[in-house]
matplotlib code that plots the C-alpha trace (Angstrom):
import matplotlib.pyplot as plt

x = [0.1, -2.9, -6.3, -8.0, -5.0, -5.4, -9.2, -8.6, -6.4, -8.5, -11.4, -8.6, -8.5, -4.8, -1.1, -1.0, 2.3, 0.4, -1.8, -0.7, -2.6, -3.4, -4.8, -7.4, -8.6, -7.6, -6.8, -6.2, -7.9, -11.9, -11.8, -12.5, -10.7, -11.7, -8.2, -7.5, -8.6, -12.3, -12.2, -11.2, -14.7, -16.3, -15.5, -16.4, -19.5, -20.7, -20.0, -21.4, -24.7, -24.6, -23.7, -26.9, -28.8, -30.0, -31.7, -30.1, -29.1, -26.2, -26.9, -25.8, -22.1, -21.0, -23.0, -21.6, -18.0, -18.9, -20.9, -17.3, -14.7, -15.9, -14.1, -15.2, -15.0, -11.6, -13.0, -16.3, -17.5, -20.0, -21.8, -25.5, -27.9, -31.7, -33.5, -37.5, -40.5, -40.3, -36.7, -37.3, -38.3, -35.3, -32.7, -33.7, -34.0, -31.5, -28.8, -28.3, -27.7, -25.4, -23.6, -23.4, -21.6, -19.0, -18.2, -20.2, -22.4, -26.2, -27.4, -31.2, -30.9, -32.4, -35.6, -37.7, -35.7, -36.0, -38.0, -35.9, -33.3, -30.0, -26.5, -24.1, -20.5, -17.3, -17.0, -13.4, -15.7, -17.4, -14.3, -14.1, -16.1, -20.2, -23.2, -26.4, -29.4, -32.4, -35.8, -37.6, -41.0, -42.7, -46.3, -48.7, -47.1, -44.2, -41.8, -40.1, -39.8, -38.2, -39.7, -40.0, -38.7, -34.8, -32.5, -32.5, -34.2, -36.9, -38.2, -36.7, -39.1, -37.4, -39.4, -39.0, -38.0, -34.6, -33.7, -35.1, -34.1, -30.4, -27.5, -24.3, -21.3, -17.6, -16.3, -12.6, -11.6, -13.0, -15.9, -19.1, -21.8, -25.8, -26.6, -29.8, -30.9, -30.5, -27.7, -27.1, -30.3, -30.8, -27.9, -29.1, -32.3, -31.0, -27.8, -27.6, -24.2, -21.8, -19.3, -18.6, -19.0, -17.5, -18.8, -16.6, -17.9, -16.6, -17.4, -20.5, -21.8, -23.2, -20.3, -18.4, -19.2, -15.9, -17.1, -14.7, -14.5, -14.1, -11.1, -9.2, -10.8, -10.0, -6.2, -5.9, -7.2, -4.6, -2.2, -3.0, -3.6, -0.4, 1.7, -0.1, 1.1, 4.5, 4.1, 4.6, 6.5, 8.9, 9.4, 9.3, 11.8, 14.8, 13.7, 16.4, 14.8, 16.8, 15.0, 12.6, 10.0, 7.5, 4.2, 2.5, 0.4, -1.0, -1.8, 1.9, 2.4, 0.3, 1.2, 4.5, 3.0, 0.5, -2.1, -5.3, -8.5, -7.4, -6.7, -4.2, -2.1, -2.2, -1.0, 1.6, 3.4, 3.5, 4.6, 7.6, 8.5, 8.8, 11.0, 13.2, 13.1, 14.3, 11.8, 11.9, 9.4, 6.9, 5.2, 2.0, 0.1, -3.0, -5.7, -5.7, -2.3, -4.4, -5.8, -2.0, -1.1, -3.1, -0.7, 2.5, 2.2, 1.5, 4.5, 6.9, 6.0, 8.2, 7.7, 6.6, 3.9, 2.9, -0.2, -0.1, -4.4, -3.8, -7.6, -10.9, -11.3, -13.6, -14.9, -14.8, -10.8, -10.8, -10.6, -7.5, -5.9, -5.4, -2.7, -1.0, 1.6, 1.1, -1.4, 0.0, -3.0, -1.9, -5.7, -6.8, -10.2, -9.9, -9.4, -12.0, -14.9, -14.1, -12.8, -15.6, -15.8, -12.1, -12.3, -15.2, -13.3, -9.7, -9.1, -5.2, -4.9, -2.5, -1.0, -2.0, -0.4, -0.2, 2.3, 5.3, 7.6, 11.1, 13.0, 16.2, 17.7, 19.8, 17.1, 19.5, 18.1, 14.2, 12.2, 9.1, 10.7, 11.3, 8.0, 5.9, 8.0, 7.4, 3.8, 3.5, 5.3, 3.3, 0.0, 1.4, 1.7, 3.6, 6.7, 10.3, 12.7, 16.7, 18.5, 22.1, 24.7, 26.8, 29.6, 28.0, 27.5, 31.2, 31.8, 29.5, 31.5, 29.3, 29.1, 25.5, 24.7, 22.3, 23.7, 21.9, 19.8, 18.6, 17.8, 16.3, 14.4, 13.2, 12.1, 10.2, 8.1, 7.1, 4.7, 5.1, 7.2, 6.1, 10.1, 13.4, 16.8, 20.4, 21.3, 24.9, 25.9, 24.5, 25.3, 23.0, 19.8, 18.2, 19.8, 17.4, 14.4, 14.9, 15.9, 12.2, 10.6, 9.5, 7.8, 7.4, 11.0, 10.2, 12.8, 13.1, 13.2, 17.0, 17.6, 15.0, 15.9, 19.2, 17.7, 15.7, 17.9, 16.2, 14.0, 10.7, 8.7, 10.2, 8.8, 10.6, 8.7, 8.9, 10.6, 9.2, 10.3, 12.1, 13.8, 16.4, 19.0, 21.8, 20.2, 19.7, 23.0, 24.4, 21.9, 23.5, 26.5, 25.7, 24.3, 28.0]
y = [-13.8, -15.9, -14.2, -14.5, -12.5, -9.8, -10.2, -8.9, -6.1, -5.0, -3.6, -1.5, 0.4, 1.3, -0.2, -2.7, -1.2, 1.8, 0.2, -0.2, -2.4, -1.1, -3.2, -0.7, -0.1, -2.4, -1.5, 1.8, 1.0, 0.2, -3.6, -4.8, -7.2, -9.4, -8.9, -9.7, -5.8, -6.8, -10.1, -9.2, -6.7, -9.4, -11.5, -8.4, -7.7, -11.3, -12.0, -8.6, -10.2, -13.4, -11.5, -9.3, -12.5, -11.0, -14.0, -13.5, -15.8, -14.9, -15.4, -14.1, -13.4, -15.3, -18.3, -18.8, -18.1, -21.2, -23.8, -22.8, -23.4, -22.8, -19.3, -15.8, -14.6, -13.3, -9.7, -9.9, -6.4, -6.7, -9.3, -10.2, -10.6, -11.4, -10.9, -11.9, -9.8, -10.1, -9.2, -5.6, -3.6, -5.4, -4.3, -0.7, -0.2, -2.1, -3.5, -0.4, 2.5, -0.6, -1.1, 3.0, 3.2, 1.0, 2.8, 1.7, 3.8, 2.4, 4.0, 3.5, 2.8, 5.7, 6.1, 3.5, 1.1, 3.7, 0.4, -2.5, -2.8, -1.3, -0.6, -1.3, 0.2, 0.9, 4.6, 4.0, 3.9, 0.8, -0.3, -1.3, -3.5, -3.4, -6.0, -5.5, -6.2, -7.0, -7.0, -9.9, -11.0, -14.5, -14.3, -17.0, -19.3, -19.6, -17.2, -15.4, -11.1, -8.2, -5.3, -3.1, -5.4, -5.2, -7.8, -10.5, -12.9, -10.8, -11.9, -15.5, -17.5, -18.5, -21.0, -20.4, -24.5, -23.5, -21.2, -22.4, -23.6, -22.0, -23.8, -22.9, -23.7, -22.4, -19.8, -18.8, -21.4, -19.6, -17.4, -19.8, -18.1, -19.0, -19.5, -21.0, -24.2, -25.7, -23.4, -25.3, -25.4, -21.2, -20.8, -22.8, -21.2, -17.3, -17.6, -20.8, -21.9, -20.4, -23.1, -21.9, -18.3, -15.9, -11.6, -9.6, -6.0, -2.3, -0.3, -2.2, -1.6, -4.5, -7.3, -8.0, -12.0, -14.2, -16.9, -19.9, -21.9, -20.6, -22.2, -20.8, -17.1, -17.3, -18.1, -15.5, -13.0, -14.0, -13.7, -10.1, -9.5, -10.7, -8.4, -5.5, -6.6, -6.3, -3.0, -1.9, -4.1, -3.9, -0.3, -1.4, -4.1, -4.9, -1.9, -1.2, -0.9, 1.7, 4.7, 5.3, 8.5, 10.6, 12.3, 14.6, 16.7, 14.7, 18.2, 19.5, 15.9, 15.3, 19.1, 17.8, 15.6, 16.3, 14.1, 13.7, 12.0, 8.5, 6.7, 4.1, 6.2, 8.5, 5.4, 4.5, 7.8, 7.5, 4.0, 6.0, 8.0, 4.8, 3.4, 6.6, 7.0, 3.6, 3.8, 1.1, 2.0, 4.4, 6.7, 8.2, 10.9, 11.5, 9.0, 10.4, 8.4, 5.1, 4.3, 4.1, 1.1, -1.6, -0.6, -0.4, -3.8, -5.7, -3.7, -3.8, -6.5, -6.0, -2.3, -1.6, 0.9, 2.7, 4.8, 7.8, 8.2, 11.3, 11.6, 10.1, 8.3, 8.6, 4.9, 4.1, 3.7, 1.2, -1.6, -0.3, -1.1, -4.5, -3.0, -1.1, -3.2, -1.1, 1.3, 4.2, 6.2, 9.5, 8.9, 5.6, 6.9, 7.0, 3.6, 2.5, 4.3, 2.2, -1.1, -3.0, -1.5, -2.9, -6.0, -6.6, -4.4, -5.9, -9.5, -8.7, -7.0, -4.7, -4.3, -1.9, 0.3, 4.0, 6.6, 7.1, 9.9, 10.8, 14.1, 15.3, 18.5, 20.6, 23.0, 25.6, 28.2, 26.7, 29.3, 29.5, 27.7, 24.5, 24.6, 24.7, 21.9, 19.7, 20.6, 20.0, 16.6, 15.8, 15.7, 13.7, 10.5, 9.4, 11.7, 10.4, 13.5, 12.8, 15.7, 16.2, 15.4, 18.2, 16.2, 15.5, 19.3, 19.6, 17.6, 19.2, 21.9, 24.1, 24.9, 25.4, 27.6, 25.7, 22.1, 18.5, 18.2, 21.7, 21.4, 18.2, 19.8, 22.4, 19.7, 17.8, 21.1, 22.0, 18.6, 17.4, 14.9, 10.8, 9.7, 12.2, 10.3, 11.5, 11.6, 10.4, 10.6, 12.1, 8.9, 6.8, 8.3, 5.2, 3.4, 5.4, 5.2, 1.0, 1.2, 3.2, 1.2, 4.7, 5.2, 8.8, 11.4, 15.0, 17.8, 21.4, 21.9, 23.1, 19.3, 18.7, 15.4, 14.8, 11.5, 10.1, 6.9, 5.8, 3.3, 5.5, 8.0, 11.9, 15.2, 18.3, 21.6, 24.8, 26.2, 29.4, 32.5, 35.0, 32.7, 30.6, 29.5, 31.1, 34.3, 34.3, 33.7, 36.6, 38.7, 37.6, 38.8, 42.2, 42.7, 41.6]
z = [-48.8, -49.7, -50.8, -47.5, -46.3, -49.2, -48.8, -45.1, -45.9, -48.2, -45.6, -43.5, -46.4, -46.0, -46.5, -43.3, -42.4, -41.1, -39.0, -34.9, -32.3, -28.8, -25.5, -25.1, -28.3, -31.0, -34.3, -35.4, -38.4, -39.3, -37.8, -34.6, -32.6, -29.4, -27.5, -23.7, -22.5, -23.7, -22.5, -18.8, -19.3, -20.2, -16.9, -14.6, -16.7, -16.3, -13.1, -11.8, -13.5, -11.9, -8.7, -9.2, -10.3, -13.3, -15.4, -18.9, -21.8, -24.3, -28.0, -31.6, -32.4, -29.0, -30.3, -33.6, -32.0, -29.7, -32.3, -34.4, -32.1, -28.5, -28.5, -29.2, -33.2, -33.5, -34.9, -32.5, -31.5, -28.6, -26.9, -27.0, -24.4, -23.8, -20.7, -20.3, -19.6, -15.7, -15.5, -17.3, -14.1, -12.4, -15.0, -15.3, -11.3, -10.2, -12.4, -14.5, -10.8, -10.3, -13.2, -14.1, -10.3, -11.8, -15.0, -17.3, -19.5, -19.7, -23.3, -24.5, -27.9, -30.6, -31.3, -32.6, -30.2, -27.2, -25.2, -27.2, -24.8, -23.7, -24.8, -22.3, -22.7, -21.7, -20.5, -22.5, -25.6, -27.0, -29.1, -25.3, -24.4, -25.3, -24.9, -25.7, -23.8, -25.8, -24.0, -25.5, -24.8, -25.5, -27.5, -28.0, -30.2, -27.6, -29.8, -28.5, -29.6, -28.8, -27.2, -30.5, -33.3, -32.6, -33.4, -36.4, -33.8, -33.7, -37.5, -37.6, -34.9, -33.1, -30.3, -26.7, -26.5, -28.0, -25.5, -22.1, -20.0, -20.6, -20.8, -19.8, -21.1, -21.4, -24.0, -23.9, -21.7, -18.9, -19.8, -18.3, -19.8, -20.1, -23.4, -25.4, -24.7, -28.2, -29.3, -32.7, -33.8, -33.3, -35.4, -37.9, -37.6, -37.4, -39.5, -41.7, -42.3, -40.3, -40.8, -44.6, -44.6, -42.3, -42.2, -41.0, -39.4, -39.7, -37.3, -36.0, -39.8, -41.8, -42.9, -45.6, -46.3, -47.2, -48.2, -47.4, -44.2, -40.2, -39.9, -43.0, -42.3, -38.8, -39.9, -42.1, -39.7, -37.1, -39.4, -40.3, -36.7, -35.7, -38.4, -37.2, -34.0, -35.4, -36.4, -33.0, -31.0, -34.0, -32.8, -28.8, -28.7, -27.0, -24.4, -22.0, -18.5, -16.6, -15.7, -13.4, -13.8, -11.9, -13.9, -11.5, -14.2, -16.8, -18.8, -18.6, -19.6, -22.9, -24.3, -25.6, -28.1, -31.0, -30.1, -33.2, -32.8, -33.2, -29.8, -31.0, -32.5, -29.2, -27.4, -29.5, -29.2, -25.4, -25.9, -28.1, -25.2, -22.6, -25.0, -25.8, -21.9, -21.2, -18.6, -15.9, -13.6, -14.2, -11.4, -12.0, -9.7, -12.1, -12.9, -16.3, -17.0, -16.0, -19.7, -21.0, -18.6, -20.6, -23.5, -21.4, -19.6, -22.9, -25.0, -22.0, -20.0, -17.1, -16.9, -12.9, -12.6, -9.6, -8.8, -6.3, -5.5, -4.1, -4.5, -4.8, -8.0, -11.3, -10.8, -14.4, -14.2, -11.3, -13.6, -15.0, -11.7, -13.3, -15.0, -11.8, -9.5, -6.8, -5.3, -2.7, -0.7, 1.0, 2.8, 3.8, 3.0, -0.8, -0.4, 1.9, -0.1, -3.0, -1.8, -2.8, -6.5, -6.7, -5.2, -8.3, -11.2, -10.2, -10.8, -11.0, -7.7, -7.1, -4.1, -1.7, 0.8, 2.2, 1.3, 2.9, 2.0, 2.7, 2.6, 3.2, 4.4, 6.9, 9.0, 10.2, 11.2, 10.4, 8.9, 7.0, 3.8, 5.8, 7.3, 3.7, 2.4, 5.2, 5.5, 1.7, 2.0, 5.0, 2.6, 0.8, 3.7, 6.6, 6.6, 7.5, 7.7, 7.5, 9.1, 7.9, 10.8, 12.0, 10.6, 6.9, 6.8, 6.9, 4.4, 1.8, 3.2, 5.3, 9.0, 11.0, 13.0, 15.3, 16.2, 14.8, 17.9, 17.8, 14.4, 14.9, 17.7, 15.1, 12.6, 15.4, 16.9, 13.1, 14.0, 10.6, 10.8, 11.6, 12.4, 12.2, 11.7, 10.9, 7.6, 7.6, 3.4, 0.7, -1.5, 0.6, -0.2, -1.7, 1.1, 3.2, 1.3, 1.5, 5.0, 6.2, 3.3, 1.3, -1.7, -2.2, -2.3, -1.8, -2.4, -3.4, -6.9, -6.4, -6.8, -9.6, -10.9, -9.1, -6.7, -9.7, -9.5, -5.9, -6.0, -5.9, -7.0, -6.9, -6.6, -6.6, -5.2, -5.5, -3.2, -0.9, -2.6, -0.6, 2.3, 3.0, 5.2, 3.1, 3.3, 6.9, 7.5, 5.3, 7.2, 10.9, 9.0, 8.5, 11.9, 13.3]

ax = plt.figure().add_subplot(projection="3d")
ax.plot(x, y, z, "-o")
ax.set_aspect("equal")
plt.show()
């Protein structure tokens, strides 16, 4: 380990073995670190700008990361932003209603700087994703100044010739931002050398200079970064993809672990229990389980994740449908209220389709039991009921009462069901759910977790206290 390594190590303040890496928030540790997550914010974010034709230019941190090496600083922690006099109304009416309907929190910075600007930020937190909008106005020398003396700009002089008119170039390989018109010369200007000296920030606090060049700062970083990748996928690989599992109650859900106040190390301990599980496919019912996929697609990359929206939405997790394979609607309307949010928060759509469930049962003798758990299965989606053949019962070694068309009769009066078919075997269950292309099993919980191996999401209900089939039948009984 060279001294640029140590150097780096040195400002987590902690053995580097301890320290785990998340998608969604970086490090678990003091630095920050310009990872994929924030980038895909930064593309939205952008383009929701141009979109709104908000007349901006991009400066600062996202400068020196492109006069270095056209990309973003490796440990960068927000972007930088200055928008003119005549674009102030604009941004306050208009782009900020706009940009808070997509999940993004508009902050006014703390007094003095309550008229400097804005912070704009992840809802997730700003480890997120954050840029900040300086208002800047030009005085009568042609330089330009902020609003109330914000930003290092503000006291270096910076001539309105260097920044209009903007020019835009590519960041990232496929960030085309607007930036100052004479971008070298304002880095020169604002930050000297930036070729020979590198700061690096904790938590958005002033940085620690190491003074040697981009290049052999940048590699030392990525090489920390990389072992603190390690740290995790060390404890994630070679994942056996088996099972599949259904999370209805995100509450239930999170009481089994001890979660504390550090995010990343929340993560990580759900990323534990995919592993232990040997999880294949994971089914989620609660947007609250949304902020884990980030972390679940980049540690098990070939982990399927579906999303029940059983419900409207809290808009600020529509852009973690990037991270969903597929979206199921038990009401088209949850989907139609918002399709324009994800069509500009979702650049990796997921696909999109309705709910369709499937259940299975006898219906002898229907009674109020069979009609709650096909009216509960019914909200759910379209409902596709298998009734056991007169001939199946046999085997599983009972005899109806009522014959299969009079029980199917029953099932088709309760007005529940979309289609009614014969269920033939009990082994063919998943060969059903493929057969009327289903997502969604609902049973009783008397078979909790006995058709988890088909190839979609299970529930298990509760059954209606105080009535069944078997009952009824000991009762005829009695009255012979």
């Amino acid at each position: 380990m060279d001294k640029i390594e140590s150097t780096i190590i040195d400002l987590f303040n902690d053995n580097i073995n301890n320290i785990f890496y998340s998608e969604v928030y970086g490090f678990s540790k003091n630095i920050s670190v310009y990872r994929n997550f924030t980038h895909l914010y930064a593309k939205i974010f952008f383009k929701l700008l141009d979109d709104l034709k908000l007349d901006y230019y991009v400066f600062a941190g996202t400068s020196i990361g492109y006069v270095r090496n056209k990309k973003n600083i490796p440990w960068v922690d927000d972007y930088d932003i200055i928008i003119f006099e005549e674009e102030f109304d604009k941004f306050k009416n208009y782009i900020v209603p706009k940009l808070s309907n997509l999940g993004f929190d508009c902050i006014i910075p703390v007094i003095p700087y309550e008229k400097a600007g804005y912070h704009i930020a992840s809802q997730f937190g700003q480890k997120c994703f954050q840029c900040d909008v300086f208002f800047t106005r030009i005085n009568k020398n042609g330089i330009i100044r902020n609003n109330q003396n914000w930003g290092l700009y503000d006291i270096k002089n910076i001539h309105i010739d260097l920044v209009k008119p903007k020019k835009y170039l590519i960041i990232d390989d496929d960030l085309n931002l607007p930036f100052f018109n004479d971008i070298n010369q304002d880095i020169k200007k604002e930050y000297g050398d930036v070729f020979n000296s590198c700061y690096i920030h904790i938590n958005h606090a002033k940085g620690n200079e190491i003074k040697h060049h981009f290049t052999e700062v940048y590699e030392g970083f990525n090489k920390v970064k990389q072992c603190i990748i390690n740290n995790g996928k060390k404890l994630f690989d070679n994942h056996k993809y088996i099972n599949n599992e259904t999370h209805y109650d995100y509450n239930n859900f999170i009481n089994q672990f001890e979660f504390k106040e550090n995010e990343v190390l929340n993560h990580i301990s759900i990323l534990k229990y995919i592993k232990n599980k040997q999880i294949k496919t994971w089914n989620i019912m609660d947007e609250k389980f949304l902020i884990f996929c980030p972390d679940i697609k980049y540690y098990f990359k070939d982990i399927i994740i579906n999303f029940y929206m059983l419900g409207n939405i809290d808009k600020k997790n529509l852009i973690l449908f990037n991270y969903v394979d597929n979206i199921y609607y038990s009401n088209k309307e949850y989907i139609d209220c918002i399709q324009n949010e994800i069509n500009i928060l979702t650049l990796n759509k997921p696909k999109i389709d309705c709910i369709k469930v499937i259940t299975f049962g006898t219906y002898d003798l229907f009674h109020i039991g069979h009609t709650n758990i096909l009216k509960r299965a019914k909200e759910y989606g379209k409902l596709f009921v298998g009734v056991s053949t007169d001939e199946l019962n046999l085997k599983k070694g009972k005899k109806s009462i009522n014959n299969l068309e009079q029980r199917k009769n029953d099932v088709y009066k309760s007005k529940y069901a979309d289609y009614i078919f014969n269920e033939e075997s009990l082994e063919l269950k998943n060969e059903y759910v493929k057969k009327y292309n289903c997502n969604l099993l609902i049973m009783g919980d008397d078979w909790k977790d006995g058709f988890n191996f088909c190839d979609c999401a299970c529930l298990y209900l509760e059954r209606t206290p105080g009535i069944s089939t078997t009952m009824l039948k000991k009762n005829l009984e009695q009255i012979k």
